[in-house]
N, C-alpha and C positions, 0 to 999 in steps of 0.2 A: 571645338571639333578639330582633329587631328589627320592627314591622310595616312593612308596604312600602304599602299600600291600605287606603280608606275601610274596605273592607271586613272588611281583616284586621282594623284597630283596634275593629268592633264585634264581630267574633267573637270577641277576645279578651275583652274586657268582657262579654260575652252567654255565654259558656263556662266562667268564673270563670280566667280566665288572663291577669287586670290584670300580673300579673310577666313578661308576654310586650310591655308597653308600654317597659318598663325599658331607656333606651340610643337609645331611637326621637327623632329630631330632628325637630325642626319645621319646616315647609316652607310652600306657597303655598296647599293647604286642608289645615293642620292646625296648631292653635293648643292649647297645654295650658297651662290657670291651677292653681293651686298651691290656691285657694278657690274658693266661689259667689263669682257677683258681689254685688258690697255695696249693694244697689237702695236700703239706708236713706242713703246718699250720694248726693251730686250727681254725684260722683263714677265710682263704679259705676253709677250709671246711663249715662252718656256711656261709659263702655269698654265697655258691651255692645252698641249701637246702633252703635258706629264699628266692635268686631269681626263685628259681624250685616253691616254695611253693606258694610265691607272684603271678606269672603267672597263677599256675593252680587257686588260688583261686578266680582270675576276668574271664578275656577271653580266658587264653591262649596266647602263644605267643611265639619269638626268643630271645634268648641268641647270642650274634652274637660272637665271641669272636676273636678280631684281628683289632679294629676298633678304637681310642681317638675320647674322644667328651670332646669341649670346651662350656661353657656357652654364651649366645648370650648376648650382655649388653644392647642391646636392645628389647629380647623377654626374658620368665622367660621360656628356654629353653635347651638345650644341643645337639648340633649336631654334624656330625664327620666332624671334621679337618684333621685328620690321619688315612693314613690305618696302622698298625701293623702285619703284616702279620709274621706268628713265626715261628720256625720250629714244622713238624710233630710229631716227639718225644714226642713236649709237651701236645699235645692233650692226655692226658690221660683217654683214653673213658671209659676203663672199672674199673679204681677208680673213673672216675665220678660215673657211675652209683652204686657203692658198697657204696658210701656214703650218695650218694641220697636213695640207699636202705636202711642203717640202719638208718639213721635223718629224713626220712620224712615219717611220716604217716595221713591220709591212705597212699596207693601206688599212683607215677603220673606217668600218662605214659609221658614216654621223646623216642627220637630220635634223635640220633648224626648222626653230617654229615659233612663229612673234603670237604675243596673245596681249590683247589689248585692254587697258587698266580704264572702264567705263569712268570711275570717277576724275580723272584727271586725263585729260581727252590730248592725245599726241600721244602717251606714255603706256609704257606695258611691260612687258618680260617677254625673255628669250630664252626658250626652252632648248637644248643640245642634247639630245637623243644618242647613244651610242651602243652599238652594238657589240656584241662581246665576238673576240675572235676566238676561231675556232681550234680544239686543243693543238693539233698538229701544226695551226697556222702561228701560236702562240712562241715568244715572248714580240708584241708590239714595242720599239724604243723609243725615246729622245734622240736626236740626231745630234743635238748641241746639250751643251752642259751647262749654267750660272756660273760667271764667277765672281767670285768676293765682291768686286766692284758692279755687281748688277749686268755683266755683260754675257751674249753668247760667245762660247769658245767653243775648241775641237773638244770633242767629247761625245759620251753616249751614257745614257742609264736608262736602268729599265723601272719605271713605276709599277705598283700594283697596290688597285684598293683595299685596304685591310680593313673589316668595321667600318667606320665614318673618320678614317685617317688613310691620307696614303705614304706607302713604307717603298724603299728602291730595291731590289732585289742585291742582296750583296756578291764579290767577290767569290764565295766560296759557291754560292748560290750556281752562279753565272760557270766557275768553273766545271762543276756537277753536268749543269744541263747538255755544256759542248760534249762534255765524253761521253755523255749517255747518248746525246746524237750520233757520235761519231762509231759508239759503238752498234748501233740498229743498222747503223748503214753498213757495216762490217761484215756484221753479222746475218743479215737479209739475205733469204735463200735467192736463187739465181734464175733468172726467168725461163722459162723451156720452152725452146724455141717450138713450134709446131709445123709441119707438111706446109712446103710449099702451097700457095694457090692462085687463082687467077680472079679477078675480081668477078665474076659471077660467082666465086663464094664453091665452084668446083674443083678438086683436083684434080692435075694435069692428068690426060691422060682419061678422063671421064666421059 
């Protein structure tokens, strides 16, 4: 058995039916890492901000974290082979969210959620919930960039989930979206002003 929905994937985790993940592919909101992210890296910090970022900037979607996915060699896929199930210690919920707070602007909303692995008692997965921003609020960024040597620099890019891959928005991309900004704001009729009044909402003189 396979899940098809956000939903089934937290029932099965919420149920103790992590072996109903087993064979399920990754797609455009759903991403499964094999570990926690490694927030004591430069590293993992940049793959959780670009996967936070990615998600809100399509649909929305889970972070599943405790799951291997092998490629299929016969679809251009990825599904889980292995559950991973880590101990609770490593969930570190609240440097996720301190790094997702200072790398990723605007703000996404996220939601952690530990779900506990009955057969191996301490251990579980970590569910990251995110929620897609809204069109106008949209492009979410990276605040730092990787460089060669695994390090954050000054920089910015914008992720976005494509399918079960995520792709950066390019250059030509990015110059598009500023002038079409620049031009609504331009172009935006002019607000009309209305009659004075007094806060009971009368006109003077009433």
């Amino acid at each position: 058995m396979t899940v098809a929905s956000r939903t089934e994937v937290i029932s099965a985790l919420s149920q103790d039916r992590a072996q109903d993940l087993m064979g399920t592919a990754e797609n455009s909101w759903l991403d499964f890492k094999t570990t926690p992210y490694a927030l004591n890296t430069d590293k993992g910090k940049f793959e959780l901000c670009k996967d936070v970022a990615a998600l809100a900037n399509a649909q929305g979607g889970l972070l599943v974290c405790g799951a291997r996915t092998t490629p299929l060699t016969t679809e251009a896929k990825d599904v889980v082979t292995e559950l991973t199930a880590f101990p609770e210690e490593h969930a570190t919920v609240q440097s996720c969210r301190d790094v997702i707070t200072e790398y990723v602007h605007p703000p996404v909303a996220t939601t952690f959620t530990w779900y506990d692995e009955p057969a191996k008692e301490g251990h579980g997965y970590l569910v990251i919930d995110v929620e897609p921003l809204r069109e106008e609020a949209r492009y979410a960024m990276v605040r730092k960039i990787l460089s060669d040597k695994g390090k954050l620099t000054e920089g910015w890019s914008i992720p976005v989930r494509h399918g079960d891959q995520t792709v950066f928005v390019n250059a030509n991309e990015i110059y598009y979206l500023i002038n079409a900004s620049l031009q609504a704001r331009t172009y935006a009729p002019a607000a009309t002003a209305g009659p004075p009044h007094d806060l009971g909402g009368r006109p003077p003189g009433a």
